[in-house]
C-alpha positions as CSV (number, residue, x, y, z in Angstrom):
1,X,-35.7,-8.4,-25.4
2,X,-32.9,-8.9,-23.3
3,X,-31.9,-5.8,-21.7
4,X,-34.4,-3.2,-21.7
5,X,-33.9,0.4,-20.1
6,X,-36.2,3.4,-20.1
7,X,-35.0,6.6,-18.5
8,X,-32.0,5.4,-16.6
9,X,-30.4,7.8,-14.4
10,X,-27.3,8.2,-12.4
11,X,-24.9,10.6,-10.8
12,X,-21.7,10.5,-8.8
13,X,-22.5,13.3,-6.3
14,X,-22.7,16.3,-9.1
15,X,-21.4,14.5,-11.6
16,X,-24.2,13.5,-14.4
17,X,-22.8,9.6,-15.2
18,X,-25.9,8.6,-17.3
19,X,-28.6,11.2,-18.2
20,X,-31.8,9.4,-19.5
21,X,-30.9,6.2,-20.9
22,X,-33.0,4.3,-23.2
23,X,-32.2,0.9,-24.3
24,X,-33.7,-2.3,-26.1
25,X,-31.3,-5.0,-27.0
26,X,-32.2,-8.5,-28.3
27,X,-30.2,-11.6,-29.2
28,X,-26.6,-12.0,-31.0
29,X,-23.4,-9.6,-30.0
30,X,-23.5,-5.8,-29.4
31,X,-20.9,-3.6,-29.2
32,X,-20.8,-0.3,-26.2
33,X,-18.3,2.8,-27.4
34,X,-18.0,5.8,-26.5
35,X,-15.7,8.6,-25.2
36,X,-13.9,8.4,-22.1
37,X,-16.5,9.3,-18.9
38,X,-19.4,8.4,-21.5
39,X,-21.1,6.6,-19.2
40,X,-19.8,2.7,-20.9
41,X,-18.9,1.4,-16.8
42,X,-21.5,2.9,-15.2
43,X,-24.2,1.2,-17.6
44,X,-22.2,-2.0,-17.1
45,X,-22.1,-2.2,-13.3
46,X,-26.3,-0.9,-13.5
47,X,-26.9,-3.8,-15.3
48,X,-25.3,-6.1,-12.8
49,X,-26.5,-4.8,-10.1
50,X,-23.7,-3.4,-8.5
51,X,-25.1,0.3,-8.5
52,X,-28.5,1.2,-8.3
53,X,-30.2,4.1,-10.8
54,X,-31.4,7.2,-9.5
55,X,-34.1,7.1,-11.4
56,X,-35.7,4.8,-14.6
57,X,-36.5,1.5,-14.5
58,X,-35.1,-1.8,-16.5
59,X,-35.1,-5.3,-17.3
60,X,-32.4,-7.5,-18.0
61,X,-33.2,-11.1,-19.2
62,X,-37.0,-10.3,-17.5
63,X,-35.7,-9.4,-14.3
64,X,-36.1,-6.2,-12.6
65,X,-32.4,-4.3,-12.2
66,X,-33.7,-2.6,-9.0
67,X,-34.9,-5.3,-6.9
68,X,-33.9,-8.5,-8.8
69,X,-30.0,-7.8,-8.7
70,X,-28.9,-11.2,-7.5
71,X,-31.2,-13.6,-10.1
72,X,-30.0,-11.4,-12.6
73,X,-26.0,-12.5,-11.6
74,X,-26.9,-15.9,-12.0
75,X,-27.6,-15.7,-15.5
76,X,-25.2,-13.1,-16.9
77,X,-21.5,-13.7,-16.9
78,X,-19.2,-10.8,-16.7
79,X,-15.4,-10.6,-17.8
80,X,-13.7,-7.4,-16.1
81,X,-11.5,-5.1,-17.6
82,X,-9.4,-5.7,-14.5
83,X,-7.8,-8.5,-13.5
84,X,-9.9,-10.8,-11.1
85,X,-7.5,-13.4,-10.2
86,X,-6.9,-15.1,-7.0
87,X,-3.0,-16.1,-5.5
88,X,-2.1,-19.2,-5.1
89,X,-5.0,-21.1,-6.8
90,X,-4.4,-22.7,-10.3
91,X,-6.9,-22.5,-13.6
92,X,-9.5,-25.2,-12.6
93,X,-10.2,-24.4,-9.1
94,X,-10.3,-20.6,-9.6
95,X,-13.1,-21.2,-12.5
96,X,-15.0,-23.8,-10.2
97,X,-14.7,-21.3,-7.7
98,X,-16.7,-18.9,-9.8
99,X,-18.9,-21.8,-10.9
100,X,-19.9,-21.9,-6.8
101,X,-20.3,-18.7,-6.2
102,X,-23.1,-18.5,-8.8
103,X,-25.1,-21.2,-7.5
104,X,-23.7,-24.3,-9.1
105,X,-23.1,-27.4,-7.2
106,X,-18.8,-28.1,-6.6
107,X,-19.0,-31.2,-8.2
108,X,-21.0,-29.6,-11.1
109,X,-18.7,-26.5,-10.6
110,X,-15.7,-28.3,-11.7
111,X,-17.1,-30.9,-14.4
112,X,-17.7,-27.3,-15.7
113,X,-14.9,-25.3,-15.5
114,X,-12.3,-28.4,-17.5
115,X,-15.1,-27.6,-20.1
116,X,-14.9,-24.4,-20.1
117,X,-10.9,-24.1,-19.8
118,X,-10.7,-26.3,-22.8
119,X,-13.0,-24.3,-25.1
120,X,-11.1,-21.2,-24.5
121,X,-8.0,-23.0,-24.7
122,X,-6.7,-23.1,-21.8
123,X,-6.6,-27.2,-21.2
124,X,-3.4,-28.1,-21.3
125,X,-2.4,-25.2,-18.7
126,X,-5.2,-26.0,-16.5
127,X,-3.5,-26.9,-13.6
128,X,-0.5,-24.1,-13.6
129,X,-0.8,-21.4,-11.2
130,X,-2.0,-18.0,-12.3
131,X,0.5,-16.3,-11.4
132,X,2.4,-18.0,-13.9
133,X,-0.1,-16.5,-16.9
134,X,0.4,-14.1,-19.7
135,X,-1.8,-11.6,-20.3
136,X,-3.4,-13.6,-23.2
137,X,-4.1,-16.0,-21.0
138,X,-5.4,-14.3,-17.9
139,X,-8.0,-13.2,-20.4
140,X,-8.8,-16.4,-21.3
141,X,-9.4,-16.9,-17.7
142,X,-11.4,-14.3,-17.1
143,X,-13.7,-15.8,-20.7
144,X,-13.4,-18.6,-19.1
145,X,-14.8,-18.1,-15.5
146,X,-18.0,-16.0,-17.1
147,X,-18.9,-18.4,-19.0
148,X,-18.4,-21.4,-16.5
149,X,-21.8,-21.4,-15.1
150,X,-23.6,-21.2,-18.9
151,X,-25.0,-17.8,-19.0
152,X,-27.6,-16.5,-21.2
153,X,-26.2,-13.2,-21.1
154,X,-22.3,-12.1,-21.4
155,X,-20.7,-9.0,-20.5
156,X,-17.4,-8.4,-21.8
157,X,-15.4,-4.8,-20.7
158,X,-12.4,-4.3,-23.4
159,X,-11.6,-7.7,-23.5
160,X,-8.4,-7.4,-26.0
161,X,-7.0,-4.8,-23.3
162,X,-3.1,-5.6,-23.8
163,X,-3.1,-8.3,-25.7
164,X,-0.3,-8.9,-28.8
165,X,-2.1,-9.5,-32.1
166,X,-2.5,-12.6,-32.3
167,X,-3.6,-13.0,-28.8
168,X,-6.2,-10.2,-29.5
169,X,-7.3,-12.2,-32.6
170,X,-7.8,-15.4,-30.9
171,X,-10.3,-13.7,-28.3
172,X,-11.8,-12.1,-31.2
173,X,-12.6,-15.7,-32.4
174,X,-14.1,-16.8,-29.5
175,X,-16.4,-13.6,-28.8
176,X,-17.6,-14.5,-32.6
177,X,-17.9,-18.4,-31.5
178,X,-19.8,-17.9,-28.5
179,X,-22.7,-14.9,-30.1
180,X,-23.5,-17.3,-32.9
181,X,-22.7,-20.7,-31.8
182,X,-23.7,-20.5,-28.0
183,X,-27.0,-18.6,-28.4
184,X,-25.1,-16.0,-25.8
185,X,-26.2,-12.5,-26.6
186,X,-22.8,-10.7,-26.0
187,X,-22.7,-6.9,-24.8
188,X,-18.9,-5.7,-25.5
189,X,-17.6,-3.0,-24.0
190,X,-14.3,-1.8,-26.1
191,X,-12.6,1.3,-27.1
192,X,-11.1,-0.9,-30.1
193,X,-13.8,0.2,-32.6
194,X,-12.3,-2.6,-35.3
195,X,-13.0,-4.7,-32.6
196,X,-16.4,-4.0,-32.2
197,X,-16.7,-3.9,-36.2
198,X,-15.5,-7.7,-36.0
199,X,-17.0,-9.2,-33.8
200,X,-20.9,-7.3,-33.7
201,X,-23.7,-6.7,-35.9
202,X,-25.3,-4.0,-33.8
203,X,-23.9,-1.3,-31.4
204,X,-24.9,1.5,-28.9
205,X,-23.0,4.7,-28.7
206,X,-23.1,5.9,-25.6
207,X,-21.8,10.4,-25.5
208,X,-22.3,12.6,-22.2
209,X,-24.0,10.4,-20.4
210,X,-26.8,9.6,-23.5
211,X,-27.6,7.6,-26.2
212,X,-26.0,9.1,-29.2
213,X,-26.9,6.0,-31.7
214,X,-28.1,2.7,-31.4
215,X,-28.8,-0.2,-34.0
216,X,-27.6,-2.4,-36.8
217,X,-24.1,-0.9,-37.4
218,X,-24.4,-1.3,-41.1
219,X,-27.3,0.7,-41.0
220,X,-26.8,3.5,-39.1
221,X,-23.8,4.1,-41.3
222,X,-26.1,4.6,-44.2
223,X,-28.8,6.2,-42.5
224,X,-25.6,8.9,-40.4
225,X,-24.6,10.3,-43.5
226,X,-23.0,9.2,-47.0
227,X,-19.0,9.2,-48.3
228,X,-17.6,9.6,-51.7
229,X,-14.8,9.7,-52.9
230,X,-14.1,12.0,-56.0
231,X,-11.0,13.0,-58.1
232,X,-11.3,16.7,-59.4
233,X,-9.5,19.0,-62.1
234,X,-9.4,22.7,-61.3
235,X,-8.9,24.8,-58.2
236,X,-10.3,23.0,-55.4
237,X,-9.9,26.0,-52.5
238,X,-12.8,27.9,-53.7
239,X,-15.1,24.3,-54.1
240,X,-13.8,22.6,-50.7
241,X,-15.4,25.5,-49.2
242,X,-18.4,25.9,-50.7
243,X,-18.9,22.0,-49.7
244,X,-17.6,23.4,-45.8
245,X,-20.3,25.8,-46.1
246,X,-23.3,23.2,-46.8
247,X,-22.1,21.3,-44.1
248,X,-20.2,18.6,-45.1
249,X,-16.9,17.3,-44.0
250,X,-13.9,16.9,-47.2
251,X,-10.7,15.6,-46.2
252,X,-8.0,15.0,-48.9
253,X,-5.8,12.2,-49.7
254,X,-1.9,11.9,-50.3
255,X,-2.7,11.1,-53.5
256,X,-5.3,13.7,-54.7
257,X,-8.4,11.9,-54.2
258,X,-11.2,14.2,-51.9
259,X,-13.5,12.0,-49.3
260,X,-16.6,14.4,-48.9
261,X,-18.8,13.0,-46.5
262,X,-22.5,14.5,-46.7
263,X,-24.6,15.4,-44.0
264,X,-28.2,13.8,-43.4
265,X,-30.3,16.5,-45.3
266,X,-27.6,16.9,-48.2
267,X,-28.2,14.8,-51.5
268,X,-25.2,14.1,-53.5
269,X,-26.3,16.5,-56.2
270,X,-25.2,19.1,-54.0
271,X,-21.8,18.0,-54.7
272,X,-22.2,19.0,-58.4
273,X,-23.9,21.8,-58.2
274,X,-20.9,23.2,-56.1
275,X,-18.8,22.3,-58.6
276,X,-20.5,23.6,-61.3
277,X,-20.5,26.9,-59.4
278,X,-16.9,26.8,-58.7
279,X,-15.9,25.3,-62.0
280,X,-14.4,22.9,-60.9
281,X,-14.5,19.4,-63.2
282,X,-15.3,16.2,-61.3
283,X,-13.1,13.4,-62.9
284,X,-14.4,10.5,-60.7
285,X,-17.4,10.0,-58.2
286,X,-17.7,6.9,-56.4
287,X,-20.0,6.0,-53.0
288,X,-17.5,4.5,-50.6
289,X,-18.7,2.2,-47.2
290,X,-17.9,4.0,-44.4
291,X,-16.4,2.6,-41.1
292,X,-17.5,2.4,-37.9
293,X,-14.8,5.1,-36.6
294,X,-16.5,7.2,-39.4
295,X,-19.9,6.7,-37.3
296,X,-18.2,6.8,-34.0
297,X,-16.3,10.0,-35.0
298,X,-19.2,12.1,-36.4
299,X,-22.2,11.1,-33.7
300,X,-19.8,11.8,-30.5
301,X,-18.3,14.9,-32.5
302,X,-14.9,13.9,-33.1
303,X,-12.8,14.6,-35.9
């Protein structure tokens, strides 16, 4: 594995950041959610070494996170929500720079960072200053200088932050490029949950501090709970209720259709025998794949 946590703790003064966390994350791209104050950044700058845990121990790419900080950074590349850019330098020294600063030789550094500014398609604007940049493109910088000195390991915080559609598509394209095509296991950090449905097979939902689900995201939306959608003929009041009462959330369509989503320990026939009781006539019943806001929203408790 990767990244592997057991226990992690941390607080800012009184304030509980991360509250026992317990992670194991292999190869390919993995998507972070989570509420605001969840505990996403804190996690992210753990894992880098820039804050140390108050208790637990971990492992990322082998290393240890508490004493191993600095071999760790030379294998992981991290893309900032923030902007990280330097004044008065242009494309290819700024990247190089980065290259240097983790260890790689400047002629090395440089060789790398034209690669690397061509890949994310930056080439032909190389050599303008930064100031100069759009906001696509200063994320394409900040792609570009993690991944200049080839990490094994890439850390992306909401890395479609302000971008126009088709700039956020482009980055979506390379995230995908570089999880299967680079062997780079990719941790993304992203409030964007379509995002995170794009671009990753797994994901870890962090809420309070905890791990509130982890896993193969088409998975845990079967294993979370079940949707259908169902048509009806007769009064529905008394039989959206009885649903309420056995636990499951109904929301209802513009145009008349119910999406009853069933809790863990509820079988569909449940559904019937409500309706039977209510007599209420189901029309149409169909199992419907649930989203990933449909996870997010029932593990963190939002409706």
């Amino acid at each position: 594995m990767n990244i592997e946590l057991k226990d992690l703790r941390f607080s800012y003064g009184p304030v509980v950041a991360l509250a026992g966390v317990d992670l194991s994350l292999g190869e390919g791209a993995c998507g972070l959610l989570g509420p605001n104050g969840a505990g996403k950044s804190t996690l992210l700058r753990i894992l880098l070494g820039f804050l140390r845990p108050d208790r637990g121990e971990g492992r990322v790419l082998g290393f240890d996170i508490r004493h191993e900080q600095a071999r760790i950074r030379r294998l992981v590349g991290y893309m900032p929500e923030d902007d990280c850019l330097i004044p008065g330098m242009d494309a290819v020294t700024f990247t190089a720079y980065f290259g240097e600063l983790s260890g790689m030789p400047r002629q090395e550094a440089m060789k790398r960072a034209h690669d690397v500014l061509f890949y994310v398609g930056l080439g032909e604007a190389r050599y303008r200053s930064l100031e100069t940049y759009s906001a696509g493109m200063k994320q394409r910088l900040k792609m570009a200088q993690a991944l200049v000195h080839d990490p094994k390991l890439l850390f992306l915080d909401e890395p479609t932050s302000n971008l126009d559609p088709q700039g956020r598509t482009e980055v979506l394209e390379l995230i995908k490029d570089i999880s299967s095509k680079k062997d780079i296991q990719v941790l993304v950090s992203s409030h964007i949950l379509t995002d995170i449905e794009y671009t990753c097979s797994r994901v870890v939902i962090l809420n309070q501090g905890k791990v509130a689900a982890q896993g193969d995201i088409d998975a845990l939306k079967e294993i979370r709970f079940s949707l259908y959608e169902i048509t009806t003929k007769g009064d529905n009041a008394k039989f959206l209720k009885a649903l309420a009462g056995r636990g499951c959330k109904v929301e209802e369509t513009e145009d008349g259709i119910l999406k009853v989503y069933l809790p863990a320990d509820m079988d569909r026939r449940g559904i019937f025998e409500a309706a039977v009781r209510e007599s209420v006539q189901i029309r149409t019943f169909i199992r419907s794949r649930t989203s990933l806001e449909d996870l997010f929203a029932r593990t963190v408790g939002v409706d």
